[in-house]
FIKEVEX-748981 format. One record per residue: residue number from 0; residue in one letter; x, y, z of N, C-alpha, C, O in turn. Coordinates in steps of 0.02 Angstrom, whole numbers, plus 50000, padded with zeros to 5 digits. Example, Ala and Ser with C-alpha at 12.3 -4.5 7.8 and 13.67 -1.06 7.14 Angstrom:
{0 a {50660 49716 50390} {50615 49775 50390} {50660 49835 50390} {50712 49834 50423}},
{1 s {50642 49888 50354} {50684 49947 50357} {50645 50002 50394} {50670 50057 50402}},
# end
This chain:
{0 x {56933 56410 52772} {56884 56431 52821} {56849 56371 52853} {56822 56382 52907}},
{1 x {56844 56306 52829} {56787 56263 52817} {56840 56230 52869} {56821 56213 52926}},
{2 x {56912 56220 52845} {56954 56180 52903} {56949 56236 52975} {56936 56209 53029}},
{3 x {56958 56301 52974} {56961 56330 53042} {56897 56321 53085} {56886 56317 53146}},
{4 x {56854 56319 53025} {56782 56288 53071} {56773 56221 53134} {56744 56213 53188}},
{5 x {56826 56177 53080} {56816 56119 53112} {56875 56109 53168} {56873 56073 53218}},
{6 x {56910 56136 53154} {56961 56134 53222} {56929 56164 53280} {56925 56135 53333}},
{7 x {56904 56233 53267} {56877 56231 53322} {56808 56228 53358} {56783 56261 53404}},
{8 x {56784 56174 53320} {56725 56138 53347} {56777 56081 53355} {56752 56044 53397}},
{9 x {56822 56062 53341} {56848 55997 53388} {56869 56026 53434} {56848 55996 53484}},
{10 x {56914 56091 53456} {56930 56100 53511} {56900 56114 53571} {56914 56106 53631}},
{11 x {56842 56142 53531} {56774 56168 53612} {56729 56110 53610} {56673 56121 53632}},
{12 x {56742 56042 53584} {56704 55964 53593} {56759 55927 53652} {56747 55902 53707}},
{13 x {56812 55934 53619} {56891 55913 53681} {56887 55971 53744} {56920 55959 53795}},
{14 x {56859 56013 53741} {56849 56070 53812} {56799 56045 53817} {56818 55994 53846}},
{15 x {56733 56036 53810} {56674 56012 53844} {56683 55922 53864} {56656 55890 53910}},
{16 x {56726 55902 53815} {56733 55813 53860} {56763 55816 53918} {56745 55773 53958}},
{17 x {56800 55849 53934} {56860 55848 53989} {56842 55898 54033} {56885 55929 54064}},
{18 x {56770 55913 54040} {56771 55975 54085} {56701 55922 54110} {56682 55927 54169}},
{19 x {56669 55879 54069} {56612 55846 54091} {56641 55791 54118} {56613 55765 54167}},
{20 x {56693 55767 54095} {56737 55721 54139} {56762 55741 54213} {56772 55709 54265}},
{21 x {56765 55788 54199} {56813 55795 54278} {56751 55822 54334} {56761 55823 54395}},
{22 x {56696 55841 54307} {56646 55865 54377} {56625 55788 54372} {56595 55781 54425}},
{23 x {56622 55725 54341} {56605 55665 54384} {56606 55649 54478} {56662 55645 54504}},
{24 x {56576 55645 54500} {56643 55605 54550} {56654 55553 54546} {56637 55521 54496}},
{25 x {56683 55526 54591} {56735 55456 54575} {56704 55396 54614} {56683 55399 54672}},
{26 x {56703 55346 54579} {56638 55286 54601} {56679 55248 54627} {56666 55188 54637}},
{27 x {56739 55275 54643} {56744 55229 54712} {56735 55251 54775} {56739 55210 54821}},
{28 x {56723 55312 54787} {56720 55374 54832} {56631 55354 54843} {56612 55338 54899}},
{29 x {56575 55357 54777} {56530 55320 54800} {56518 55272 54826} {56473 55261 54867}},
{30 x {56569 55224 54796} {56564 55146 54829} {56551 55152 54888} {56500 55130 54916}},
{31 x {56622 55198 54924} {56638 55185 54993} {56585 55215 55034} {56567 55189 55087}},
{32 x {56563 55264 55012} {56498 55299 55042} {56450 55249 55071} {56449 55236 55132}},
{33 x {56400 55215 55018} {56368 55157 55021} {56404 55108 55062} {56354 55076 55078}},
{34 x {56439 55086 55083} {56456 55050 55112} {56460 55062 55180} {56448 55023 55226}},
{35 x {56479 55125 55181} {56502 55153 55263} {56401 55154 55280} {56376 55141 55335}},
{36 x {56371 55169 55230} {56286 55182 55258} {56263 55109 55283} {56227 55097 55332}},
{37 x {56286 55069 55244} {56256 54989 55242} {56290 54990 55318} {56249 54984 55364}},
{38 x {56347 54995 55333} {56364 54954 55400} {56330 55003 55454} {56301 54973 55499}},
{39 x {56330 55041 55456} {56290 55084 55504} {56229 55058 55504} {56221 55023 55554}},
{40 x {56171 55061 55459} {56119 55020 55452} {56111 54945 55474} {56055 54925 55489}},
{41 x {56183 54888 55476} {56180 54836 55505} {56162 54842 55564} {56117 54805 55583}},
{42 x {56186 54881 55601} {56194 54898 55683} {56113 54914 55722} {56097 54912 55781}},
{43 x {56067 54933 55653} {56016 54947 55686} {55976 54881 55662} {55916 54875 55674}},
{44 x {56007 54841 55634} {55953 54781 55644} {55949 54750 55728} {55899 54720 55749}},
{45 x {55997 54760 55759} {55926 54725 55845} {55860 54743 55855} {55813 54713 55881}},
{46 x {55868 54829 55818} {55824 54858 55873} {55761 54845 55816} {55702 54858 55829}},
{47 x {55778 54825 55766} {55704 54826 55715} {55686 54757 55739} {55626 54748 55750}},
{48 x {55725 54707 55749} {55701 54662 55744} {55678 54649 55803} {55647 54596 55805}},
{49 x {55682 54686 55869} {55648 54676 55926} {55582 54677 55931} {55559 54669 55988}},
{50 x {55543 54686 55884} {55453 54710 55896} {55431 54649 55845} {55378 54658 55815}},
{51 x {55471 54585 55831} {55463 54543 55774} {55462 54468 55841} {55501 54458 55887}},
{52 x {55399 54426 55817} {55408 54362 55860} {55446 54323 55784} {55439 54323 55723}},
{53 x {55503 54281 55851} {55530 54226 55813} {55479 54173 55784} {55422 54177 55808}},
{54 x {55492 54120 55732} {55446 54095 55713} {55421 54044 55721} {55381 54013 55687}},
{55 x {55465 54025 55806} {55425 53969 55815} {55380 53985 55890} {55363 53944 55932}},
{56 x {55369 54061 55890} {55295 54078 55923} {55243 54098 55897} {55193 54118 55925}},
{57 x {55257 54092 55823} {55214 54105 55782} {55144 54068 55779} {55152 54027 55734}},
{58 x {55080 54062 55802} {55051 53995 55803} {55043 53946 55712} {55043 53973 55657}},
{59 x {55037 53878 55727} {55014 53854 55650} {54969 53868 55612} {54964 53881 55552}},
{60 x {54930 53861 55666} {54850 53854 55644} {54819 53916 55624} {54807 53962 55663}},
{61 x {54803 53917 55551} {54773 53967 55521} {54734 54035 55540} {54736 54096 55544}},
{62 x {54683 53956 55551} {54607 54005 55589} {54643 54038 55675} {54625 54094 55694}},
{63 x {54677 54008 55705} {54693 54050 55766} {54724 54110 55718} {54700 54167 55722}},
{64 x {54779 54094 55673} {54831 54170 55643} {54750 54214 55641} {54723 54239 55690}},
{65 x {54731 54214 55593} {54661 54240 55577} {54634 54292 55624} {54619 54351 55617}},
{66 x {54634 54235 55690} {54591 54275 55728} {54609 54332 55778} {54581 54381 55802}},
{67 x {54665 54303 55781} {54724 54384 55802} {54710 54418 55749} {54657 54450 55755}},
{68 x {54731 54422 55712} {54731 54489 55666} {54689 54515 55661} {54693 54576 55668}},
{69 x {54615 54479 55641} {54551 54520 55665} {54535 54550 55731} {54507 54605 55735}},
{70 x {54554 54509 55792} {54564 54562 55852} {54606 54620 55862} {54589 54668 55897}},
{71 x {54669 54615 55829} {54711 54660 55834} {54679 54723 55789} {54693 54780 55806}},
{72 x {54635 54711 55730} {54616 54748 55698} {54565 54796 55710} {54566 54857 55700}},
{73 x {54508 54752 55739} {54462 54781 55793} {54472 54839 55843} {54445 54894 55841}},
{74 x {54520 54815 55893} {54565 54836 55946} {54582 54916 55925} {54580 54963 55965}},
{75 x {54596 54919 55861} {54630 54980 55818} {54597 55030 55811} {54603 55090 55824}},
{76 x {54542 54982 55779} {54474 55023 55755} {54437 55072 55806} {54404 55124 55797}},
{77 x {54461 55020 55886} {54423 55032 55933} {54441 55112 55958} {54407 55161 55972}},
{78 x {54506 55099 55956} {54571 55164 55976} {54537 55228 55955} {54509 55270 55991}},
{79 x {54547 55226 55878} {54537 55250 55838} {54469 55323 55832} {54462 55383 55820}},
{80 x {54437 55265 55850} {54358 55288 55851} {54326 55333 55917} {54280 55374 55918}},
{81 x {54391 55296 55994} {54367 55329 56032} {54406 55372 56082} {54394 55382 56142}},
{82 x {54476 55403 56025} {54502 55439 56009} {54463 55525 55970} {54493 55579 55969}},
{83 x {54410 55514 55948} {54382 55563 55912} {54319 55612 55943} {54295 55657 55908}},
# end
């Protein structure tokens, strides 16, 4: 009895490996997925990078960076506020 037990708990362990095996899918089928997304995604780097200054219009000088950003921030605030 003790052997029919164990056969067939090996056989419904060999039916549950091979049934959890086969609903995988296949990682190269993912690979290719990811890949086909990445190059599509290359294509939209112009348009992101169009609203980006190159970096040598960037100014040096600190306190000028600074002071844009606090105007730009202002500016926002200003929108914002008189928007409401």
């Amino acid at each position: 009895m003790k052997g029919f037990l164990a056969a067939l708990a090996g056989i419904a362990g060999i039916a549950w490996f091979r049934r959890r095996k086969a609903v995988q899918p296949d990682p190269a089928e993912e690979l290719k997925a990811k890949l086909a997304q990445a190059r599509e995604a290359a294509d939209d780097r112009d348009e992101f990078e169009a609203g980006e200054k190159p970096v040598d219009e960037v100014p040096d000088d600190v306190d000028t960076r600074r002071r844009d950003v606090h105007d730009r921030a202002r500016a926002a605030m200003d929108d914002l506020s008189s928007d409401s």
